[in-house]
Each structure stands twice: as structure tokens, then as C-alpha cells.
C-alpha positions in Angstrom: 9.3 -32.7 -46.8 9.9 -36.2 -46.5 7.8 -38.7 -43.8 6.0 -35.1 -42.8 3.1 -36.6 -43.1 3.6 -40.0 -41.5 5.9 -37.9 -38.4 2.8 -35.8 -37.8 0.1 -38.6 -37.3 2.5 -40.5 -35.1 2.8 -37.1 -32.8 -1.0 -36.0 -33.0 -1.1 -39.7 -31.1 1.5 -38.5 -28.9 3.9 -40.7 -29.5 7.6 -39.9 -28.8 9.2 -41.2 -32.1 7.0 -38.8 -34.2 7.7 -35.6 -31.9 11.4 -36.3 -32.2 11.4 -36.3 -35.7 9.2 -33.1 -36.0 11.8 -32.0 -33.5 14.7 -32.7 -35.6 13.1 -31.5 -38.8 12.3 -28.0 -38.1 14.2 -27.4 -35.0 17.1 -25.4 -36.8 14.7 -23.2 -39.2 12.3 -22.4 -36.4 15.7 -21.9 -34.0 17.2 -19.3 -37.2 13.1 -17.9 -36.9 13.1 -17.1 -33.0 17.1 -15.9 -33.4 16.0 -13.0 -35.7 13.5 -11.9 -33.6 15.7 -12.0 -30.0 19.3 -11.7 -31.5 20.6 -14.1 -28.6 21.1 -18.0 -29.4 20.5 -19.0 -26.2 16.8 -17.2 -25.6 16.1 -18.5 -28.7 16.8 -21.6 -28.1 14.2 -21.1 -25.0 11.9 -20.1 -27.0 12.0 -23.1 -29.9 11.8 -25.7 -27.0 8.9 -23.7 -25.1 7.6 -23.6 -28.8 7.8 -27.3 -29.3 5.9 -27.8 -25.7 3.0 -26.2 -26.6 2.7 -27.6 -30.5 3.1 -30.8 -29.0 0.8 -30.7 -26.2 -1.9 -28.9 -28.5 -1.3 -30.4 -32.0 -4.4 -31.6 -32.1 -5.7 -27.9 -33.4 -3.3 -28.3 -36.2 -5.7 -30.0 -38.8 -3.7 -30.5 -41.7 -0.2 -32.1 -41.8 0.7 -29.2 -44.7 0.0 -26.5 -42.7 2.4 -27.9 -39.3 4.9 -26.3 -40.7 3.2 -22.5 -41.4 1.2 -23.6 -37.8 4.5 -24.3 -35.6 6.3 -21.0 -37.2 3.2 -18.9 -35.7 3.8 -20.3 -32.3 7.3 -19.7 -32.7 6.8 -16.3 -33.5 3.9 -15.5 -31.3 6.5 -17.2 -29.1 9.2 -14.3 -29.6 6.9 -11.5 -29.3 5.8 -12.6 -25.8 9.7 -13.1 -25.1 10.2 -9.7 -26.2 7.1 -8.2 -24.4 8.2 -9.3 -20.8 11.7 -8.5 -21.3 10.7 -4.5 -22.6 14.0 -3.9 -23.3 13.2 -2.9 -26.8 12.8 1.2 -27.3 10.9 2.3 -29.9 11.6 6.0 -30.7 8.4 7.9 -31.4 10.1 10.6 -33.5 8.5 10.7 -36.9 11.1 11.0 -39.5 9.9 11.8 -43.2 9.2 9.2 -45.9 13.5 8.4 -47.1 13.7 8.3 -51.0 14.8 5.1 -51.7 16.6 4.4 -55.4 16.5 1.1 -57.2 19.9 1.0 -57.8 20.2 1.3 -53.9 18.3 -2.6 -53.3 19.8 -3.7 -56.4 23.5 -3.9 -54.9 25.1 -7.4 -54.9 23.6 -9.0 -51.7 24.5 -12.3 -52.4 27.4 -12.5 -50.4 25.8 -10.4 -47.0 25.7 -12.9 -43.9 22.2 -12.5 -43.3 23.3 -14.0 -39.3 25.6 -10.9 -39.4 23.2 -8.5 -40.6 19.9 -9.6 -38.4 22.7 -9.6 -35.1 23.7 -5.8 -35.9 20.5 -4.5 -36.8 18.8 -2.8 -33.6 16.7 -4.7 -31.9 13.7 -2.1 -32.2 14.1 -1.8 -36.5 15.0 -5.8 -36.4 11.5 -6.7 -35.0 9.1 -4.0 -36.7 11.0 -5.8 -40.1 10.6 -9.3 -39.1 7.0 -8.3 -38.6 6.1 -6.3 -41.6 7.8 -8.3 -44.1 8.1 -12.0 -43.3 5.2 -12.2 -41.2 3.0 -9.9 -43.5 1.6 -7.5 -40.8 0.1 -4.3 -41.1 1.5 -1.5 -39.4 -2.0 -1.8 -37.0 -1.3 -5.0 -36.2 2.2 -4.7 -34.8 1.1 -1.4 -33.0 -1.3 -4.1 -31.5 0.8 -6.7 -30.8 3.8 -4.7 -29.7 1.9 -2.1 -27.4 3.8 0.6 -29.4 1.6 3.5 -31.5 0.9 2.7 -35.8 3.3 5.9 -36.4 6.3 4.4 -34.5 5.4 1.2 -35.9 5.9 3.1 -39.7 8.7 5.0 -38.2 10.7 1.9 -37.2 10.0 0.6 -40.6 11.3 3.4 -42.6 14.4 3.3 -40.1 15.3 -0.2 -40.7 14.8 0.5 -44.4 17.7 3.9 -43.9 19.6 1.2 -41.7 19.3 -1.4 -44.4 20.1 1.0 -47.3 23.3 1.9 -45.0 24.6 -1.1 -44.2 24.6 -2.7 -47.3 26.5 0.7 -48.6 28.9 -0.3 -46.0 29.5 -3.6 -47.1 29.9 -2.4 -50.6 32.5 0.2 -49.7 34.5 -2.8 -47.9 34.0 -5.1 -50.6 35.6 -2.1 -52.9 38.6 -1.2 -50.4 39.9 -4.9 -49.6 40.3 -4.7 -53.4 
């Protein structure tokens, strides 16, 4: 990233010019970040500028200028989840459903042309977040039981879900694709 280096020394100093450019260079992916957790552009928009607040006003535990950008995508995140905690208006249905066969030829459908803004806005919220968690955050299915007050088998029963909602939807946009042909 370009001046990365140079943008974060000026804001560690708190200087106005360096925060702006941090701003303007990660403002969009970490806006795209909080979207696909909340599903409505103008909470996450909330949650980027109450993001940038707090990395700016605590930057100074950010060490490294190569890790500001993992570093301000946590806080983002963390971020989200609080979002998501005080509004509880996620439902997490604690009905175990059996491990769904999945088939390779089922994840190797053309996905190139899905609009991944499209699919994160239609997936339910409750599969959307447990996915976000578990595969672009890397957490274990204990650790979003944790951090989503919700029990490890519904945490592992949303997953699978989103995987049969996933699975679905991309069938769907195949079977479009075929009949506007």
C-alpha cells in the first residue's frame, strides 16, 4: 500500500493529514467488512466511523505499520459483533440438523459472475454472521458460541445451514443463468 507507512507515523502523532489518509485508504474495504456482517449501509457506516474513533484515539497499541491494516479490520469486526449483540435481533435456531452431503461438483459451479453484495444482502442474517465468523475471521465454533452468547451446536448448526443455503442459492442462480438462455 502506498505512503502506508509514512500515513501511519503521521497519525500515531495524531496529526489530522495522516488520519485522513488512513481514512480514505481503508474506509470502503472496512465499510464492505462491517456491511457483511449488519446487511444495512447505513449501520455500517456507524460502525466504520465508530471504528475509526477508537483506532485513532488508541493507535498507539498498534505497533507495526504492516499489521494497521489486519489491526483496524479486528476493531471493525469486534465492531459489528457488539452492533449485532445490542441490537439481538439475530435468531439462532437451536435445531440440530444432520451433517448435509456436500458434492464437489456442487462448489465448483461458475461463481464468477455471483454479486457477492447480492448474495451477503439475502443471506439470513443468523447463517451470514456464523459464515463471516468461521471462514473469514477463522474462528472456531467455541469461539463464536463465546462471542455470540449462542451454544457451539447452534454455532455448527448455523454453519452447515449457510453451507445448504449457499449450495441453494448458487443452484438458483445457475438455473437462471440456464433459462434466460
Amino acid at each position: 500500500m502506498k505512503h502506508l507507512e509514512k500515513n501511519f507515523q503521521q497519525a500515531k502523532r495524531h496529526d489530522r493529514k495522516g488520519q485522513k489518509a488512513l481514512y480514505e485508504m481503508f474506509s470502503a474495504k472496512m465499510l464492505a467488512i462491517a456491511n457483511s456482517y449488519v446487511n444495512n449501509i447505513h449501520d455500517a457506516e456507524d460502525i466504520v466511523m465508530n471504528s475509526f474513533f477508537v483506532c485513532f484515539s488508541k493507535i498507539e497499541e498498534c505497533r507495526e505499520w504492516k499489521s494497521f491494516p489486519f489491526w483496524l479490520r479486528k476493531i471493525v469486526v469486534n465492531n459489528a459483533i457488539n452492533f449485532i449483540r445490542k441490537r439481538k435481533n439475530v435468531l439462532y435456531s437451536n435445531v440440530e440438523i444432520s451433517e448435509i452431503e456436500y458434492h464437489d461438483e456442487e462448489w465448483n459451479e461458475e461463481v464468477q459472475d455471483i454479486n457477492l453484495e447480492e448474495f451477503f444482502s439475502k443471506m439470513p442474517d443468523g447463517y451470514r454472521i456464523i459464515f463471516n465468523l468461521y471462514v473469514f475471521e477463522e474462528k472456531k465454533h467455541h469461539e463464536i458460541a463465546e462471542i455470540l452468547n449462542i451454544s457451539e451446536g447452534t454455532s455448527k448448526s448455523q454453519l452447515s445451514k449457510s453451507k445448504k443455503w449457499i449450495t441453494d442459492f448458487l443452484k438458483q442462480k445457475k438455473d437462471e443463468k440456464q433459462y434466460a438462455k
